[in-house]
C-alpha positions in Angstrom: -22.3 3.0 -3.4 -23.9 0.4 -5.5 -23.8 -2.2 -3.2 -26.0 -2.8 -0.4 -25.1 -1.5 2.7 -22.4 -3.0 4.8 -22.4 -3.5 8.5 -19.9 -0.9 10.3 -19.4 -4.0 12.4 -16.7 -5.8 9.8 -14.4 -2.2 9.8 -15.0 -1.9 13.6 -13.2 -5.2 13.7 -10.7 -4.4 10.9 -9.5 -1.8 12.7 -9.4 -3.2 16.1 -7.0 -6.1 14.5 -4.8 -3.3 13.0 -4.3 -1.6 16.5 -3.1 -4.9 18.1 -0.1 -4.5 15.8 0.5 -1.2 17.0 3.3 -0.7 18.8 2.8 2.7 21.8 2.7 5.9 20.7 2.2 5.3 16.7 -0.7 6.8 14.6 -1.7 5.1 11.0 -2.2 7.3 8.5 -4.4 6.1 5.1 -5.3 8.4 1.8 -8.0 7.5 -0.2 -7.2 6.8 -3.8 -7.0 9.6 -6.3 -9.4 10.0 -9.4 -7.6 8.7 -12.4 -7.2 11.4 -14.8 -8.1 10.5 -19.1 -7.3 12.8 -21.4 -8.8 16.4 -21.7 -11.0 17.1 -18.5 -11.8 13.0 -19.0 -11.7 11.0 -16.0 -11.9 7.6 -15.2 -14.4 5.4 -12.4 -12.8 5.8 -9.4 -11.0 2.5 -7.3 -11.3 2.6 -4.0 -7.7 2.1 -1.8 -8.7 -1.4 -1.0 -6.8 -0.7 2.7 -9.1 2.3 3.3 -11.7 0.7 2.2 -10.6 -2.4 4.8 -10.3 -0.2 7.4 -13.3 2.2 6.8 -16.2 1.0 4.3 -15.8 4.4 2.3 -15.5 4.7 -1.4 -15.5 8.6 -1.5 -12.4 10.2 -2.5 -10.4 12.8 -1.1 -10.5 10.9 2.2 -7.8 10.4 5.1 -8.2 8.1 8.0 -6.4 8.5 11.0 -5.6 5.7 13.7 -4.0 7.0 17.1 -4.4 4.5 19.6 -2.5 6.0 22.0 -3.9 10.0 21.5 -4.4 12.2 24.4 -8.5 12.7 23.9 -10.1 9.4 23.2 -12.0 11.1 20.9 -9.0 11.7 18.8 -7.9 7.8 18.5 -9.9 7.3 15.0 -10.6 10.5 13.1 -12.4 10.4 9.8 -11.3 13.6 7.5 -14.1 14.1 4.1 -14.3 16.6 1.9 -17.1 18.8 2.7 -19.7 19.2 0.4 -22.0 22.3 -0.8 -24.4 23.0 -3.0 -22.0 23.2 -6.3 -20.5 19.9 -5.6 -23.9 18.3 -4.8 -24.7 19.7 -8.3 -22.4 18.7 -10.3 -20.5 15.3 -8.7 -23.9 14.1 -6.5 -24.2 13.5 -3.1 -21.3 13.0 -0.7 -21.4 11.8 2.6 -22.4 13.5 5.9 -20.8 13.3 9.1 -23.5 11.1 10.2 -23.7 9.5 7.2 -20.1 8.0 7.9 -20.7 7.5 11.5 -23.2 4.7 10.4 -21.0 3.5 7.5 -17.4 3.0 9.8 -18.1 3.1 13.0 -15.6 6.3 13.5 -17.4 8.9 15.7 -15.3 11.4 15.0 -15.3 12.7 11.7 -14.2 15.9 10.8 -13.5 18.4 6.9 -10.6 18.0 5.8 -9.6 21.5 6.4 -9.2 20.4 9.9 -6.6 18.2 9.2 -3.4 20.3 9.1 -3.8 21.1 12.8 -5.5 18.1 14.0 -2.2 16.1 12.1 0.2 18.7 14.0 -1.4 17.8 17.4 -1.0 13.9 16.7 2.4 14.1 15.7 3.6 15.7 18.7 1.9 12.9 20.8 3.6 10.2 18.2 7.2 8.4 18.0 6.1 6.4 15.3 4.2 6.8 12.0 2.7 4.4 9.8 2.1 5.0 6.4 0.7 3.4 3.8 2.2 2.2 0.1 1.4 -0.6 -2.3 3.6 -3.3 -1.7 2.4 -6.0 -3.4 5.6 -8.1 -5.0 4.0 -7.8 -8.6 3.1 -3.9 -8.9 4.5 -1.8 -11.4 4.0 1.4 -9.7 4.4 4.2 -12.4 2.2 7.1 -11.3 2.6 8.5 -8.4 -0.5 8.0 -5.9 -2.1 10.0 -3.2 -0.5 8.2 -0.2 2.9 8.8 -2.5 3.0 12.3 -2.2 1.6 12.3 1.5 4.4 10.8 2.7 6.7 13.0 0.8 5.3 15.9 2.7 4.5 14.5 5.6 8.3 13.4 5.8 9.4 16.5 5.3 7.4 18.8 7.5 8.6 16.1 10.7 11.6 14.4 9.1 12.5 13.2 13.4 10.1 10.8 13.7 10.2 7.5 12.8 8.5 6.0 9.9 7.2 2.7 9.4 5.3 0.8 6.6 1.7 0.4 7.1 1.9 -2.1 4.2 4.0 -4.9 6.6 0.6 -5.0 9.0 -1.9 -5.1 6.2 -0.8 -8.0 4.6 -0.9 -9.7 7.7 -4.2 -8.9 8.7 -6.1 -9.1 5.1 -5.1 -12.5 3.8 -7.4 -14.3 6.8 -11.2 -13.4 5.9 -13.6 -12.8 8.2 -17.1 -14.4 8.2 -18.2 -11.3 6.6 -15.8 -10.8 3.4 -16.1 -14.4 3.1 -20.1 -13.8 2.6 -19.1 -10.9 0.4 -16.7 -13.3 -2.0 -19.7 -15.4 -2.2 -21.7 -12.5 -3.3 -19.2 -12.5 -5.8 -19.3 -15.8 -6.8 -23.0 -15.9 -7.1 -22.8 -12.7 -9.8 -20.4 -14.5 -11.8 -22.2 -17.8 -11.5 -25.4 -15.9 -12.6 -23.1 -14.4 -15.5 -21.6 -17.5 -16.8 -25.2 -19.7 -17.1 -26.7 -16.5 -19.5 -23.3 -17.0 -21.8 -23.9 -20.6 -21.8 -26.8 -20.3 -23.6 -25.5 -17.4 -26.0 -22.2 -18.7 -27.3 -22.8 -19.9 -31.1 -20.2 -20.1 -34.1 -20.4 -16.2 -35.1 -21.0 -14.2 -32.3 -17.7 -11.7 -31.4 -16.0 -12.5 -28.3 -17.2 -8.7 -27.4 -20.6 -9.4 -27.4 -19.9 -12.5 -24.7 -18.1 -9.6 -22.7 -20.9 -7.6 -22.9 -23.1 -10.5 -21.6 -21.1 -10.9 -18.5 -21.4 -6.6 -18.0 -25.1 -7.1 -18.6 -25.8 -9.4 -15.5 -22.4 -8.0 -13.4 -24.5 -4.7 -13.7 -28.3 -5.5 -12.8 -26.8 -7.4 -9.9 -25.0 -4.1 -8.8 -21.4 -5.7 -9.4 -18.7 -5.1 -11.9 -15.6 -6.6 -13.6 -13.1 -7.3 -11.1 -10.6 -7.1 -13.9 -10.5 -7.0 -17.4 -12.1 -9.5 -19.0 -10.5 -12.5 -20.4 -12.6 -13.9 -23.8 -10.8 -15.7 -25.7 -11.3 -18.3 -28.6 -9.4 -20.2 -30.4 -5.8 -19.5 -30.9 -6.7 -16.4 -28.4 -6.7 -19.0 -25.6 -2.9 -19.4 -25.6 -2.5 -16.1 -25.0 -2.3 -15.9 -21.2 -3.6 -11.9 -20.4 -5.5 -11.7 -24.0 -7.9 -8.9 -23.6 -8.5 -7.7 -26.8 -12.2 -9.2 -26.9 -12.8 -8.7 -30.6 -13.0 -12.2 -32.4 -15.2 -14.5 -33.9 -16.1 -17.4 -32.5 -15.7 -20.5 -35.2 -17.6 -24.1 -34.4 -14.9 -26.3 -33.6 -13.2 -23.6 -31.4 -13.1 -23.5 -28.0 -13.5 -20.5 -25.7 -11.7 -19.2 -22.8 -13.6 -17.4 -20.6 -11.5 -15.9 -17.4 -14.1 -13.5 -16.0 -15.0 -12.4 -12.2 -17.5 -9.9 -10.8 -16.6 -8.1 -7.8 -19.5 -6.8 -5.2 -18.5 -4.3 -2.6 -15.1 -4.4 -3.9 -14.7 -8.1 -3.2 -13.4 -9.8 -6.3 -14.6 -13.1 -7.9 -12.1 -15.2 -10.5 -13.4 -17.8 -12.4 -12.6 -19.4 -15.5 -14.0 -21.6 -17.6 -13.2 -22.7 -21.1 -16.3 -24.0 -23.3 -17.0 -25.6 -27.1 -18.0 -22.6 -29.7 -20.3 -25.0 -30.8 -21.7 -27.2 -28.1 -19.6 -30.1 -28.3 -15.8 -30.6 -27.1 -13.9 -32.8 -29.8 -12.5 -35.5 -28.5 -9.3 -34.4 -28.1 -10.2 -30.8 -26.7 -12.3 -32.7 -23.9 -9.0 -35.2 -23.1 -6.9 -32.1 -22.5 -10.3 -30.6 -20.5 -10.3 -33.8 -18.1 -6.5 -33.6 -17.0 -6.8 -29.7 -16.3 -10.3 -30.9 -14.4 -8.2 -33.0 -12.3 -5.2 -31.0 -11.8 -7.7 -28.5 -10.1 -9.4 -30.7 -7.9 -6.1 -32.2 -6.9 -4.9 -28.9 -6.0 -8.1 -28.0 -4.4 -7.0 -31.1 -2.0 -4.2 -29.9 -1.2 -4.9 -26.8 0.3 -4.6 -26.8 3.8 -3.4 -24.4 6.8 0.3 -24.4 7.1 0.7 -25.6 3.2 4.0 -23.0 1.8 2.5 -21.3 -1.3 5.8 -22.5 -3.1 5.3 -26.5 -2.5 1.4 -26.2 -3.5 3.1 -24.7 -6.7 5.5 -27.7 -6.7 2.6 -30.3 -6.0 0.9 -28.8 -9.0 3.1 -29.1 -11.3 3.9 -32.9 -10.3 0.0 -33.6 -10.8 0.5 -31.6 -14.1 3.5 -33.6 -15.5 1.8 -36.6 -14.5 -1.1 -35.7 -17.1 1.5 -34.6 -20.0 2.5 -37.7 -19.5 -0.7 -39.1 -20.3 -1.4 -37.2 -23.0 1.7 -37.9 -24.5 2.7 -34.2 -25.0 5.7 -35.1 -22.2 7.9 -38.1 -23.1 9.5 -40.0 -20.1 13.1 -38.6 -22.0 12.0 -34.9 -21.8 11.5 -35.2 -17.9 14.7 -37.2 -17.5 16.8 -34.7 -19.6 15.3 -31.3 -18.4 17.0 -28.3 -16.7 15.4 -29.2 -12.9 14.9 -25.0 -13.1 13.2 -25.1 -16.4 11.0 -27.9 -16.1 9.6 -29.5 -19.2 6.1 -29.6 -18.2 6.2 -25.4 -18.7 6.3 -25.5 -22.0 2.5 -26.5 -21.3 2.0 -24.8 -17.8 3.6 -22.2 -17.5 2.2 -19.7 -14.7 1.3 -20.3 -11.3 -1.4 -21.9 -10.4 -3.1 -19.6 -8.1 -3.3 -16.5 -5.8 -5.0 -14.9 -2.3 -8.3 -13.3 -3.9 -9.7 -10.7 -2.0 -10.4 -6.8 -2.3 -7.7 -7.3 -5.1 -7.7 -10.0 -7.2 -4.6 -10.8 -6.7 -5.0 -9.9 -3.0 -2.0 -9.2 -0.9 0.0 -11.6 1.6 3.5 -12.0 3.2 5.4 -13.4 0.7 6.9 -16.9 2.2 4.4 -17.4 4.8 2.4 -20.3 5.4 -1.7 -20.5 4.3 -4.0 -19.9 7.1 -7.6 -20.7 7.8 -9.1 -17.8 6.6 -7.7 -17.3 3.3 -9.5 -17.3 0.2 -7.2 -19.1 -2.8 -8.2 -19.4 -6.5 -6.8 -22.6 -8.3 -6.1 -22.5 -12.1 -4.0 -24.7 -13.6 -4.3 -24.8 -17.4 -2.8 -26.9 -20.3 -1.8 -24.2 -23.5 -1.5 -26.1 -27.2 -0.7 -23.1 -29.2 0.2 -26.1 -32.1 -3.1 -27.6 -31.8 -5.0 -24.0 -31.8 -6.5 -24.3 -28.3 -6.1 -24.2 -24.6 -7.5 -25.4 -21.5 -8.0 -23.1 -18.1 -10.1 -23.8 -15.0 -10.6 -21.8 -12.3 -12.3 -21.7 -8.8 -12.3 -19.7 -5.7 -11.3 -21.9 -2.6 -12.2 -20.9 1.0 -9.2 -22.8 3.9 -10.7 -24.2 6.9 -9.4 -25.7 9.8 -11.4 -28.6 8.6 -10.6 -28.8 4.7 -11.3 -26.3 1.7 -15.0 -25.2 0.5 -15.2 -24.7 -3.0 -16.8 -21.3 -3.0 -17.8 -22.3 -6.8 -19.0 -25.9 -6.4 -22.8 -24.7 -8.3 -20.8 -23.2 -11.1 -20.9 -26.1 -14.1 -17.6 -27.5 -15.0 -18.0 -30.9 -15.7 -17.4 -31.0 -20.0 -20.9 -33.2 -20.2 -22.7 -30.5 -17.8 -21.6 -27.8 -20.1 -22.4 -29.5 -23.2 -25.9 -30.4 -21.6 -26.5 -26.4 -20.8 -25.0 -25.3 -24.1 -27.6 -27.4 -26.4 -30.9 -27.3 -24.1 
């Protein structure tokens, strides 16, 4: 755990909000994410199943949680299984946690080995009608290896193929999308990595350094600040800019270029996304910081307009009118193109082509009931961008935005993005 500690109060509370959706006589069951193998005897960092880490606070693999609300002994209504650990495995993987250990971390007083969990499953069933079981459901995976919870429920279906089987995934994205005050301080966290981040590569960038050596800038401060990339990192120049996910990273910056930067640190598995796009060498031309000012207020006019009971689908549509409006003024839409254009091909995507924003969260693109109405509570990042692959350049700005009953706060309001501020920072 790189982080600092987190209170066991925010996965007490997690998990209290998950058994109100219980129905009687149901037990949850969660697996911890595998190890992702390399090649070889190569494996990767580990990722933490961002609903076990929801619901728990641990990072450790080879974990199952266990909610029974109903169960018989009290003490059998959250069970904790981890691997036990020895002297070989404290040798050669490091130190894993103790019963106790967890206790503090979660709040679960009862943990147990996992070699206890065949019976202890066994027992639970036959108290259970209904079993919840986790998958990733998010409407964008491309799920192409088979993960842990996978082959649980494969085997779990077929030693009790009576019962009835729910998905786990249905309740989780109703409960994750509103943040607490907690995750919310965590996202700030977040935030105030990348922020750090950014201001260092402010005063780096130069005509000639390699985009990779801007990454490694951004891992430089993610690091000492015990964060990481929430994603791979977007550093692009140039022509590169156009190119919505360009990760490639290996370019040189040229003066009169401008740079793309779409980078986010994540801190105890909360995700930051930010982008900013910046002059190569210090200055904006005139016609780079034109197209910068009508992304600039796209943003902030979508940053207006995010408000509890606001359908994700007409904050896109509100968007893109703001956008068109701006093409409009910059000339790159005529008044003809708009009046001729297929109403489900718009003309304004030739320019703006993506959505502009997502829930942000444990995932970056953190997971919500499709068609449902924003909430107080969630966390929203807002990008709209302007893409000129004819004019070798493109605009993209992006901030994190917290919902309130009261309005939106702009969980990256002290990260520059005025074009004079970052021209001021760039040449001091």
């Amino acid at each position: 755990m790189r982080h600092a500690p987190i209170s066991s109060k925010l996965f007490v509370e997690n998990r209290q909000r998950l058994r109100a959706l219980l129905p009687p006589k149901s037990v949850a069951i969660l697996n911890a994410n595998d190890i992702p193998p390399t090649n070889a005897d190569g494996t990767m960092t580990g990722v933490p199943n961002s609903d076990f880490f929801y619901l728990s606070g641990v990072e450790q693999e080879d974990s199952i949680l266990v909610i029974a609300p109903d169960a018989h002994e009290e003490k059998h209504r959250e069970i904790l299984f981890l691997r036990e650990t020895n002297d070989h495995i404290a040798r050669w993987e490091g130190r894993k946690l103790s019963k106790e250990e967890a206790r503090k971390l979660t709040g679960i007083q009862t943990i147990m080995w996992l070699e206890e969990f065949p019976l202890m499953q066994r027992l639970l069933m036959c108290q259970s009608d209904a079993v919840f079981l986790n998958s990733n459901e998010h409407a964008r995976a491309d799920v192409q290896v088979e993960s842990r919870d996978a082959r649980f429920i494969r085997r779990i279906r077929e030693a009790f193929p009576l019962h009835r089987y729910e998905r786990l995934a249905k309740l989780m994205h109703q409960l994750r999308p509103v943040k607490s005050a907690a995750e919310v301080e965590l996202i700030k966290k977040a935030c105030g990595i990348t922020r750090d981040a950014f201001l260092r590569v402010l005063k780096f960038v130069k005509p000639g350094v390699n985009e990779c050596e801007i990454e490694a800038e951004f891992a430089h401060e993610f690091i000492r600040q015990r964060g990481r990339f929430a994603y791979n990192p977007i550093i692009a120049s140039g022509a590169g800019a156009n190119v919505l996910h360009y990760v490639s990273n290996d370019q040189p910056c040229r003066k009169g270029d401008v740079l793309l930067l779409d980078v986010g640190a994540a801190y105890a598995n909360y995700a930051a996304d930010m982008t900013r796009t910046i002059p190569v060498g210090g200055k904006f031309t005139k016609r780079q910081k034109q197209v910068y000012q009508a992304v600039l207020r796209v943003m902030r006019g979508c940053i207006a307009e995010l408000k509890p009971g606001t359908l994700p689908r007409d904050w896109q549509k509100t968007a893109e009118r703001l956008m068109q409006e701006e093409l409009l003024e910059l000339e790159l839409l005529k008044p003809k193109d708009i009046k001729k254009q297929d109403p489900d091909r718009p003309a304004l995507k030739k320019y703006f082509m993506h959505g502009v924003g997502h829930p942000l969260g444990l995932d970056v693109h953190d997971i919500a009931t499709i068609g449902e109405p924003m909430q107080a509570g969630w966390v929203m990042t807002v990008e709209p961008g302007i893409y000129l692959p004819d004019e070798g350049f493109g605009i993209r700005l992006e901030n994190d935005v917290l919902i309130t009953a009261d309005g939106q706060v702009d969980l990256m309001a002290d990260i520059p993005v005025e074009a004079d501020e970052i021209e001021d920072l760039m040449n001091d």
